[in-house]
C-alpha positions, -999 to +999 in steps of 0.1 A: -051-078+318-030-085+286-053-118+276-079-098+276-065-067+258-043-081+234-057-122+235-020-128+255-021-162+272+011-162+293+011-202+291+018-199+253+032-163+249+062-145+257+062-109+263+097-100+254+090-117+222+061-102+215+081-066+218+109-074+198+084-087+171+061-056+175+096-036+169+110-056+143+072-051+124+078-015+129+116-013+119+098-033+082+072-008+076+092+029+089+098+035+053+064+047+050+072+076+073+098+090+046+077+074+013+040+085+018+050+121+024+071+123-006+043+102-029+017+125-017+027+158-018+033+156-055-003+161-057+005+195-042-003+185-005+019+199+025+048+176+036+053+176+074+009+177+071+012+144+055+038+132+077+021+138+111-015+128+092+007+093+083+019+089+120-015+092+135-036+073+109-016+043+114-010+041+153-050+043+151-055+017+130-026-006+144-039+000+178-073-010+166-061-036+151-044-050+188-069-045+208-102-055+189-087-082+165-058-094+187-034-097+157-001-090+154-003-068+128+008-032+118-014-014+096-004+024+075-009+040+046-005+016+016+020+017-015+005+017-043-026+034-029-011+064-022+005+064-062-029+060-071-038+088-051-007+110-063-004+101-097-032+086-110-063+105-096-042+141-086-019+139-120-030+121-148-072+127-139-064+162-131-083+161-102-073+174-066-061+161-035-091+171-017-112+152-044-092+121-035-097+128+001-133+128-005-130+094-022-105+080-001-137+091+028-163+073+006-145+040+008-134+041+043-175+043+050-181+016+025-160-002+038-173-001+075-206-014+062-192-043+038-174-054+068-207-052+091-229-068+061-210-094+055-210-082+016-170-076+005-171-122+003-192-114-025-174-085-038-144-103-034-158-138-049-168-117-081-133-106-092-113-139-110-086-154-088-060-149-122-073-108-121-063-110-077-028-125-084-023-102-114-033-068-097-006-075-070+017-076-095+008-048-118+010-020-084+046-039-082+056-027-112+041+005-114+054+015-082+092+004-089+087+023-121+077+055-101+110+051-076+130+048-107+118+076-122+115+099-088+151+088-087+163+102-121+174+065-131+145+065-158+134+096-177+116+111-203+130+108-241+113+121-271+130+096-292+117+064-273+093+080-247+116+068-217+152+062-213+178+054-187+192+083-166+224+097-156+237+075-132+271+088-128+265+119-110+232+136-089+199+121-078+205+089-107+241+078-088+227+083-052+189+060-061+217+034-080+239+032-052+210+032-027+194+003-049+228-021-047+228-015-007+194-017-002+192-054-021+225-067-005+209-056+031+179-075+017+195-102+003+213-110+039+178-107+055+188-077+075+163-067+101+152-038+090+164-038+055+140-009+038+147+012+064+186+006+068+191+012+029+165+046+034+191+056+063+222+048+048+209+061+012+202+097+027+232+091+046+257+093+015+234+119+001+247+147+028+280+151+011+267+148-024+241+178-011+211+161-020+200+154+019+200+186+039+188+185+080+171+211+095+172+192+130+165+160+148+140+163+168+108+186+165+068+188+178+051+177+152+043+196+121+006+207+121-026+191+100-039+222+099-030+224+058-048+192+053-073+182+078-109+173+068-106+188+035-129+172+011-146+186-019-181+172-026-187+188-058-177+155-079-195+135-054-217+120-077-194+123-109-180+087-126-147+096-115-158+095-080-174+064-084-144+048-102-119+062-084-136+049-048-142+014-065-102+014-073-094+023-038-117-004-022-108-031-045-074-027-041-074-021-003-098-052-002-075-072-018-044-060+001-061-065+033-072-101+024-039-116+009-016-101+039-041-120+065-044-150+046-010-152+034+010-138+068-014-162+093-007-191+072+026-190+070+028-189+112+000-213+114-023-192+125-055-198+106-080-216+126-104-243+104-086-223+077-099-194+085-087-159+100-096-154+134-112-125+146-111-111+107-142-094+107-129-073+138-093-070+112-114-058+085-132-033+105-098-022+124-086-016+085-123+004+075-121+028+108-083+035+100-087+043+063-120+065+073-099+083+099-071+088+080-089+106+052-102+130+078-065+139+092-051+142+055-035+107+041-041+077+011-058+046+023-050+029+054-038-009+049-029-037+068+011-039+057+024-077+043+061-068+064+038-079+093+052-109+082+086-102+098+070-098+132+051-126+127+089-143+119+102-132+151+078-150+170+045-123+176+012-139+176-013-117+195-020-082+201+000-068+221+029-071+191+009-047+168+001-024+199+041-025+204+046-013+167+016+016+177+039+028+201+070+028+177+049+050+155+043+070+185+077+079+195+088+084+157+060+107+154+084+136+173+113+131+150+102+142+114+126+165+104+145+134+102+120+114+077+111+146+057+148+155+052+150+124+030+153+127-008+135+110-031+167+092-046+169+078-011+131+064-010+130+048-048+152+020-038+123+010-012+097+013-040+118-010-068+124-036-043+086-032-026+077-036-061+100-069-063+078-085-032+049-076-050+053-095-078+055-129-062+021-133-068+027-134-106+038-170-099-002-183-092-016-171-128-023-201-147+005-193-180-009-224-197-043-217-199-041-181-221-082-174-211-062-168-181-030-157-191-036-130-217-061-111-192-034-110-165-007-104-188-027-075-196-036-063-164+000-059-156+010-046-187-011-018-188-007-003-150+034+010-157+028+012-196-004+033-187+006+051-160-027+043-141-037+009-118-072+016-124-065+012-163-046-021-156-077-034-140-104-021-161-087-034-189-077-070-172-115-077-161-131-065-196-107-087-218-115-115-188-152-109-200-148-109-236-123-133-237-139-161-218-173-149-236-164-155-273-145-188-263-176-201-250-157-205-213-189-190-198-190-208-168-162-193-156-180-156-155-204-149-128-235-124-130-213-098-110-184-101-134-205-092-165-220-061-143-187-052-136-173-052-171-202-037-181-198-003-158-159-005-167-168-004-204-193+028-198-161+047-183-151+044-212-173+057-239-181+081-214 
């Protein structure tokens, strides 16, 4: 029954392993519970909606993912997605949350038919391995920028556009003290970590008054604000179109480095390949579509799969474990919503720190490579916008390599690419 649900062989596989891994995944990625709420309802969406949307999206996806893949991974709402879809398409476009529903919709469906074409090798073969590394580390930074700012630690100046914050009192003490605790918990490899510093974060809030309970345990709170609200009016618009490439691209990406990274590292890949990834991919395309239809950002395979994958889980039945986690927290969100945003930025500086190991693979030596990236990265915090970061990264890739007469490095696809990129923005 388990082999052929999860791909459990009993001859190899332990069960109580697989649980504790399929907890230990889900005690790694919690913190979404308290951050994607908070991230999205800046764009004016309901809270406890989001919450329960957040729950549900990823205990289908990361059942999906058990059953149909057999890998031991959890999938949810991504980071950085879900600041692209706050900040960047809500805020800075001006658009609203129902338009990035809409797009968020789009990609889920393009996604499902990349995955049963066979097309996103191509897409992904047409985006310069320096621009892949680079992108990861861009979101990094743009996301701990966003925790230090939802935390009071950075803030606006006239004189010099930002500044630091007061850290001696408020919101700006409790996101530095939550920052020290939350990087000694993770420097001691802590099960748990993120969540442990979110919990003891909000924790010393309570008597500074900046965490206030209304309860423990609830029902859920209802979709109802949220659910299947898209607006098709910008359907066709360049924003629509740009904004659904960003959230493809990126969720591509994500998808592809956490399943090539993670099953490496536990020796995993077969012929170096993912097994069963087509079946991953589609698990990640049917959550993402789903999840834009009860209310939340794109759904993503998460990289703290990897501390599952640590504790020994290697089939299916550790992700459908983590499912169940979801399950049970899904009754307790005054808890998560009750959380302040000075408790959640520590999570996004340091998430932002994992991110940025990819930095390490751009060729610094060769600048054809090096300024583009450098770029890339520069632009998403500096910008305010991930989808500036990588229109800017792939157009000086272009032109750079271009002029230099480094033209076999660029590929048919790249030029199309740069092309559509630079018509964004004459228009």
């Amino acid at each position: 029954m388990l082999k052929k649900l999860f791909g459990f062989d009993p001859s190899v596989n332990s069960v109580r392993t697989e649980v504790l891994a399929g907890i230990t995944t889900f005690l790694t990625m919690a913190y979404i519970l308290a951050v994607n709420p908070d991230i999205l309802s800046a764009s004016g969406m309901d809270k406890g909606a989001v919450f329960t949307a957040t729950v549900v999206a990823s205990i289908i996806g990361t059942v999906l993912m058990a059953v149909f893949a057999k890998l031991p991974f959890g999938l949810a709402p991504g980071m950085g997605l879900n600041a692209f879809f706050a900040y960047t398409v809500c805020l800075s476009m001006g658009y609203s949350w129902q338009f990035a529903l809409t797009a968020v919709l789009i990609e889920g469906v393009i996604f499902i038919i990349l995955t049963l074409t066979n097309l996103r090798e191509a897409i992904v073969n047409a985006i310069p391995l320096t621009l892949k590394n680079a992108i990861s580390a861009g979101i990094g930074l743009y996301i701990a920028f966003i925790g230090l700012k939802n935390a009071g630690i950075i803030v606006s100046n006239d004189a010099t556009l930002v500044g630091l914050g007061d850290l001696t009192a408020g919101s700006g003490l409790l996101g530095a003290i939550g920052l020290v605790l939350t990087s000694v918990l993770l420097i001691f490899n802590v099960r748990g970590a993120l969540l442990w510093g979110i919990i003891a974060t909000a924790a010393i809030g309570i008597p500074m008054g900046l965490t206030r309970f209304e309860g423990v345990m609830s029902a859920p709170p209802s979709l109802e604000p949220i659910f299947f609200q898209f607006d098709f009016e910008h359907i066709f618009s360049g924003e629509m179109v740009f904004v659904v490439f960003t959230f493809l691209f990126v969720d591509m990406f994500d998808t592809i480095g956490t399943l090539v990274g993670v099953c490496a590292k536990a020796g995993m890949l077969k012929n170096g390949k993912i097994p069963n990834v087509k079946s991953a991919f589609m698990a990640d395309a049917v959550a993402t579509t789903a999840g834009a239809m009860l209310g939340t950002s794109t759904v993503t395979t998460f990289v703290e799969s990897a501390a599952g994958v640590g504790e020994g889980g290697r089939t299916g039945l550790t992700a459908f474990t983590t499912a169940i986690c979801f399950l049970f927290a899904l009754f307790f969100s005054p808890l998560f919503l009750a959380v302040p945003g000075a408790a959640t930025a520590p999570v996004l500086v340091l998430v932002g720190v994992m991110m940025m190991t990819s930095i390490k693979r751009v060729e610094f030596d060769d600048y054809s490579e090096a300024i583009p990236a450098f770029l890339c990265v520069l632009f998403m915090p500096l910008a305010y916008s991930i989808s500036d970061g990588i229109v800017i990264g792939l157009i000086s890739y272009v032109l750079l390599n271009l002029l230099t007469g480094k033209r076999e490095k660029l590929t048919l696809a790249m030029y199309v690419l740069a092309v559509l990129f630079l018509f964004k923005f004459l228009m």
